[in-house]
N, C-alpha and C positions, 0 to 999 in steps of 0.2 A: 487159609482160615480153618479153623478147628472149632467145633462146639460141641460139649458134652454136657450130661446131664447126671446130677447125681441128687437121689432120693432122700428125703431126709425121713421120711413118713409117708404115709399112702394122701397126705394133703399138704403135703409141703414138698419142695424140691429147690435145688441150686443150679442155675446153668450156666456155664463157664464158658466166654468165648476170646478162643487166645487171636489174634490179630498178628501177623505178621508185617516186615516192611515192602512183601513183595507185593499184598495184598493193596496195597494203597498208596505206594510208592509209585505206579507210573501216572493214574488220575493228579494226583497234586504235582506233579511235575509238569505236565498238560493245561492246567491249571494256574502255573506261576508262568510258564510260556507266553499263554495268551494273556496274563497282566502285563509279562515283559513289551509285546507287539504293543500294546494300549496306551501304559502307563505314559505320561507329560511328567516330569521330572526336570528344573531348571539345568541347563548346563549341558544337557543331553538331547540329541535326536529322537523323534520317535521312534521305538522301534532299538532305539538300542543304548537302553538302560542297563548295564552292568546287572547278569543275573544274581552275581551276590546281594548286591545292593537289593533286589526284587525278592529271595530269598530272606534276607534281614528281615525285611517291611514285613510280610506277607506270610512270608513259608508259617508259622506254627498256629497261626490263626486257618489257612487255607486247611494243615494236615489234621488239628482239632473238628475241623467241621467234617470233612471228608471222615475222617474216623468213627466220626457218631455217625453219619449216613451210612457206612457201611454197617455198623456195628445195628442199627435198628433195622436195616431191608433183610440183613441178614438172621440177626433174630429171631424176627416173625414171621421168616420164612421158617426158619428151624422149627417155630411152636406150630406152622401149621400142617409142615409134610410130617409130623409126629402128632399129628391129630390130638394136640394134648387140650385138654377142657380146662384153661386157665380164671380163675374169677381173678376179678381186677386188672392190673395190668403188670409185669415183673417189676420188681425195685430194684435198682442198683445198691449192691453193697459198699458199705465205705471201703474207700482203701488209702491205706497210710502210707507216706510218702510216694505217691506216685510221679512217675517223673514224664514229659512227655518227651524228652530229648535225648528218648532210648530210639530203638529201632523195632523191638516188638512189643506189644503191650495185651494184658487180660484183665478183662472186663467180669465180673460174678453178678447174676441178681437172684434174687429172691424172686420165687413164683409159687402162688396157690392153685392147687388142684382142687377141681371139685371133685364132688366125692360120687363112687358107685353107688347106686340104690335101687330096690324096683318099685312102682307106683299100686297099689290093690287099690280099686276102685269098688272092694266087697265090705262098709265099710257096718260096724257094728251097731251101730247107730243111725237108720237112715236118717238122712236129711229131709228135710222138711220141704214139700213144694206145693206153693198156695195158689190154687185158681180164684181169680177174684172176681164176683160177679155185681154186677150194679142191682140193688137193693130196688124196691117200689118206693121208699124214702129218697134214695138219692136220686132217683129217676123225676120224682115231684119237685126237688130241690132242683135239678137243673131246669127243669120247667117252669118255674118260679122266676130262674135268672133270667131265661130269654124274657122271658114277658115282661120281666123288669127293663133289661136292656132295651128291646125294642116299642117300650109304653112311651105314655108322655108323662110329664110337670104337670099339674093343676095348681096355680096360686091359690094361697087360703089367707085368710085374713090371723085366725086362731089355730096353736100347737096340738093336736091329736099324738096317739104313739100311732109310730110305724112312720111320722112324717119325715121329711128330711128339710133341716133347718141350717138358712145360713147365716152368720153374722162374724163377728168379732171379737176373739177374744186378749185379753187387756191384761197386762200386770207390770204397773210402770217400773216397780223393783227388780224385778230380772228382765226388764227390755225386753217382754213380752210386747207382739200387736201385729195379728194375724188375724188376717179373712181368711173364711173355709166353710166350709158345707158338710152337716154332721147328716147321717144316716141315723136316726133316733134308737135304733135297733141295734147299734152298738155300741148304745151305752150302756153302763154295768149299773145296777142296784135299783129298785121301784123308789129310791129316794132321789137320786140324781135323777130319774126320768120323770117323776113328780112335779120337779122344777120347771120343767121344760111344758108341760100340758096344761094351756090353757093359756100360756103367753102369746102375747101377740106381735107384733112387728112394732121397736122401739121400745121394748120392753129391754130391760138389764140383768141379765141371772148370774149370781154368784156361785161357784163350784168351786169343790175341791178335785185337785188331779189326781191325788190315790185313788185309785182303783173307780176313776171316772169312766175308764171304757175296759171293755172285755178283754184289750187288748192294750198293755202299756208302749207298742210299739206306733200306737197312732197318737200318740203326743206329739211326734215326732211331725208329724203330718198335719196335726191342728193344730200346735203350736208352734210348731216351729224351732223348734229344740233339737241338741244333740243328741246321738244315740244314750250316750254314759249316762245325758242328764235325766233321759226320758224313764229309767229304770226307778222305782220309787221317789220318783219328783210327787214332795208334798206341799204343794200352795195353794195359794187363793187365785182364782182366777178370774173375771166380769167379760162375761159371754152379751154383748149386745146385738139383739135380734136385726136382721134384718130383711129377710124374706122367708118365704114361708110354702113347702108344697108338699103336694102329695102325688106319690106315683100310681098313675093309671096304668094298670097291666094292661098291655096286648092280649089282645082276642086270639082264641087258639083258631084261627080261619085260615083259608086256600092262599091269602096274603101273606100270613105269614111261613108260611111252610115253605112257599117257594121261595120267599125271602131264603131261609134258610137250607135247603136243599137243591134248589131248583126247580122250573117251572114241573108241575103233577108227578112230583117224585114220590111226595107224599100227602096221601089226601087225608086223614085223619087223624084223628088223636092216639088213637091205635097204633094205629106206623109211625106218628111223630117219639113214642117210649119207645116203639121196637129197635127206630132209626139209633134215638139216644141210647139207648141201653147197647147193641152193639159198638157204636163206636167210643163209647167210652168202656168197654170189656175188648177191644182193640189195643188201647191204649195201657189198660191194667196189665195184661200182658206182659209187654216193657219193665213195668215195675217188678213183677214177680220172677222173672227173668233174670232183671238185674241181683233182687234177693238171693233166688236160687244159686247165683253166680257166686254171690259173696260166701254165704252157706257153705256150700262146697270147696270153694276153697279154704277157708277156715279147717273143715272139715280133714279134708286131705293133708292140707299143716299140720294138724294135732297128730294122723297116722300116722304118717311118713315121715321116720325117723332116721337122720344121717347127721354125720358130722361136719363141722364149716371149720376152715384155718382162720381160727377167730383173731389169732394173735398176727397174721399176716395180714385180715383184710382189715384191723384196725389199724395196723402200721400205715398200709396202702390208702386210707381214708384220712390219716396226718396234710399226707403228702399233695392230694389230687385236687384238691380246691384249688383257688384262686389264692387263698391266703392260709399256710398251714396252719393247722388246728393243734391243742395241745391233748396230748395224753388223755385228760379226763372228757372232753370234749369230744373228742375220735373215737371211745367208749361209749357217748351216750349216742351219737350217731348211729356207730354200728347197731345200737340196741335197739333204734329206732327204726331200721331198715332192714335189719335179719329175716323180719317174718315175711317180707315184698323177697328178699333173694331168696330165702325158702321156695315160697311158690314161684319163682322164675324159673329154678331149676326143676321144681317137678312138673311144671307147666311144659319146659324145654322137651325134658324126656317124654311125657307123652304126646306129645304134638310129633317127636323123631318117631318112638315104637309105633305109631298110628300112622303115621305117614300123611298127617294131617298137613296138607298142602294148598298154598296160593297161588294160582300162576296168573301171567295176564289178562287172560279170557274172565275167569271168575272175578277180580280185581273190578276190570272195568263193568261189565252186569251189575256188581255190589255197588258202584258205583253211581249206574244210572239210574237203580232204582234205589236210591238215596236221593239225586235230581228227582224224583219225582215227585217222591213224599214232599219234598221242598216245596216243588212249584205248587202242589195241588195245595199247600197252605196258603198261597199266594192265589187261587182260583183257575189257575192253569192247571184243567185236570184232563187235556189230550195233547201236550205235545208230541209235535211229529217226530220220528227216528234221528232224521237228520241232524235236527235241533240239541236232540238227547246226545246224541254221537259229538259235537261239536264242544259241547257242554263238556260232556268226559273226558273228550281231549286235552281239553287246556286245561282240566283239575288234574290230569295225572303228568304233565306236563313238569307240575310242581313235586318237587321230592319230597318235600315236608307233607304233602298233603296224601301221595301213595302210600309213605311212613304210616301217618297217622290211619287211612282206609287198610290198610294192609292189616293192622292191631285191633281195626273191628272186624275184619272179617274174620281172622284166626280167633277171636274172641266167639264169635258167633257160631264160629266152625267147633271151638271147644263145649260149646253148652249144649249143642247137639249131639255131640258124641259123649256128654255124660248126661243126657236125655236119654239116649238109646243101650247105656251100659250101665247106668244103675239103677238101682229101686231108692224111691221116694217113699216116704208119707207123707199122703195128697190130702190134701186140705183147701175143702171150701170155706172163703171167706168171704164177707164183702167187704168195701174199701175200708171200712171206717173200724170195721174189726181187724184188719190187716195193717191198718196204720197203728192202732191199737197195743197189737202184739208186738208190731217190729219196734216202733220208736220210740215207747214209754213202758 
């Protein structure tokens, strides 16, 4: 067997692999033996089936298969002791009249190289990285919520705002008729909340659903409508009252604190914001992270300038589905997955020049302290070693699941190392200005 290679460009290449009959001529021979031993054939013994006759049946199906095993073990061995950095995977080239009922045969495919380039990580424009910190508003806000969560109901006879009302709402023309329980506070406009204050229980209130609440995705929930319908649905609708409360906050006492923290973790109102506000600037963290992550690479995309074998990986992307694609459709593909192979390759190279590495050790660590975060959401916040070790074991156990731990942890490993090799512009925000900037 013979394979060579010939360049067409610095990202394109042919490789040629000629097959001889010496090469594959004694397996398929070995091959139609042991059918010969096997084969039940009327008229004949086992075992002694005329090899022509076994040959007819058998031989060009047996040497086609064998032919492409060898022709693929062999291939990819070719591309790997030649370290060559192929995107996609080679194409076979057509070839016109080929015959299989020669004795030598060559094989051509098409292969994409990826390209040289180096990574600057000096970039002219720093990127942006925001510390988010929890505000004295959102601080009151989540204090609001617990005391909400953990208050009670008071029946009222009569609608006040801020109460939460439940009943019925009714529209025999769209098959409306839904029980529910409105939070008065998220209805929109002093006219629709107008309706509501001073009704009483068996009372009937007519509304319109434009812009009845703050949010047209709770139609969906009060009414009981689909997503599509829920987006400017303008009807009439008869809300009949049927109970009536109001939420008593929770008292900010030693009851509830250890409710929420544990018995004298926290004895004040003091430590109960200190508590909140770090662990919720625990959690901004993550967000800011994940930002910074996107940032950056974006960034790096826009610098990092190299060429791709566009016209091979759109062939190659024809071909690799499940059901070929045509021409224009392998174009818009490609168009939509360039900027992901972009950063794959420059993600590649510097994770190689860095030496940024996974081994077992670090794997399973990242691992069990991911088991942790887990349980301590679940209230298990001392498991023993053993438990944790037990745990990691049967998660890495699963190959889809090291796959998937192994891509956060080089993820994690990547945003430290451009933590500690670039310059930022740092930027304090809080949540609501940070959500602010990023998403609108």
């Amino acid at each position: 067997m013979n394979i060579t290679r010939e360049n067409i460009d610095e990202l394109n290449a042919v490789v040629k692999v000629d097959i001889a009959k010496d090469d594959y001529a004694p397996k398929v021979e070995k091959i139609l033996k042991d059918y010969r031993k096997n084969a039940n054939v009327p008229g004949f013994r086992k075992g002694h089936v005329p090899m022509g006759m076994v040959k007819k049946q058998y031989g060009q199906a047996v040497l086609v298969d064998e032919v492409n095993k060898l022709l693929q073990e062999n291939l990819n061995k070719y591309l790997t002791e030649e370290k060559l950095d192929v995107l996609g995977n080679p194409i076979p080239k057509e070839q016109e009249n080929f015959d299989w009922n020669k004795d030598n045969y060559t094989f051509e495919f098409e292969v994409g190289l990826a390209p040289e380039f180096e990574v600057s990580l000096d970039l002219e424009k720093p990127v942006k990285k925001y510390n988010i910190v929890a505000d004295d508003a959102m601080i009151d806000r989540q204090i609001e919520n617990i005391q909400k969560q953990y208050g009670k109901l008071v029946s009222k006879d009569e609608v006040e705002e801020g109460d939460i009302v439940a009943g019925t709402f009714k529209n025999e023309e769209e098959g409306i008729e839904n029980e529910t329980s409105i939070e008065l506070e998220k209805i929109k406009g002093k006219r629709n909340l107008n309706k509501f204050v001073g009704a009483k229980v068996g009372d009937t209130i007519t509304l319109k659903t434009k812009s009845l609440f703050e949010d047209d995705h709770d139609l969906i929930q009060h009414l009981k409508v689909e997503h599509d319908k829920a987006h400017d649905l303008d009807i009439e609708v008869a809300f009949t009252i049927s109970e009536i409360n109001k939420r008593e906050l929770a008292d900010l006492d030693q009851e509830l604190f250890d409710k929420l923290f544990g018995e004298g973790k926290v004895t004040t109102v003091t430590e109960l914001k200190e508590k909140i506000k770090e662990d919720a600037e625990k959690q901004f963290v993550q967000q800011s992270d994940q930002q910074l992550m996107n940032d950056v690479t974006e960034a790096l995309i826009e610098k990092t300038e190299f060429d791709l074998p566009k016209e091979f990986l759109q062939k190659w992307i024809r071909t690799v589905g499940e059901k070929p694609l045509t021409e224009e459709e392998a174009v818009e593909e490609y168009e939509n997955s360039e900027k992901g192979l972009r950063y794959q390759l420059i993600e590649g190279k510097i994770v190689k020049d860095n030496d940024i590495q996974v081994d077992f050790e670090a794997l399973k660590a990242f691992a069990i302290e991911k088991i942790k975060q887990q349980m301590a959401q679940f209230g298990q916040m001392d498991p023993s070693d053993k438990e944790l070790d037990d745990i990691a074991a049967r998660i890495l156990s699963n190959q889809d699941e090291v796959k998937r731990l192994s891509e956060q942890l080089v993820n994690e490993k990547l945003l430290n190392f451009y933590k500690d090799n670039m310059k930022f512009d740092e930027k304090e925000v809080t949540y609501d200005e940070f959500v602010k900037e990023i998403y609108e």
